[in-house]
N, C-alpha and C positions, 0 to 999 in steps of 0.2 A: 346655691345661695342659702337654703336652708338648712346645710350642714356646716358652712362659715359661721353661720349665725350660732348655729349651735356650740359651735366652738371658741368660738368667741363670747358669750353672755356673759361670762364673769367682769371680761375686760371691759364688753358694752356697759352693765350696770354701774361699776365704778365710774366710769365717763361719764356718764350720765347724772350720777348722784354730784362728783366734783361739781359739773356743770351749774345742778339747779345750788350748790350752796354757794359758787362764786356771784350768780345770778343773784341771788340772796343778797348778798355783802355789797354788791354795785349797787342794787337799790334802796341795800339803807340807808347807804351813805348818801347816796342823792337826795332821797328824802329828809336826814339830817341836814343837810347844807340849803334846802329848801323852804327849812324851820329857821334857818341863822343859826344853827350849832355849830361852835366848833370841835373838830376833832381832835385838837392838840392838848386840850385839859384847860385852857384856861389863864393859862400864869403868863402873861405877857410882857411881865417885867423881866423874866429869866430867859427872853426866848431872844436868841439870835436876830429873828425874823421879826422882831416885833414894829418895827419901820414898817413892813410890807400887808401888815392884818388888814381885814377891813371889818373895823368897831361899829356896832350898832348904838351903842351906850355913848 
């Protein structure tokens, strides 16, 4: 086990590091959309989708 490990570390810490930044980005986004931010920038007049928002304003 502790020679897989060793041989593996590189790959382990990359996995790892991806992991805590995907980690990252799912929670900020959660916590943006927790605040009422949108992600889309804003311009609801140019958006496809602007039937389907849900406006605070």
């Amino acid at each position: 086990m502790i020679d897989w490990l060793l041989n593996h570390i590189s790959t382990l810490f990359v996995s790892i590091v991806l992991l805590m930044i995907i980690i990252w980005i799912i929670r900020y986004m959660l916590n943006e959309k927790r605040q009422g931010k949108s992600s889309c920038g804003g311009q609801c007049g140019h958006c496809q989708m602007n039937h389907s928002c849900n406006h605070s304003s």
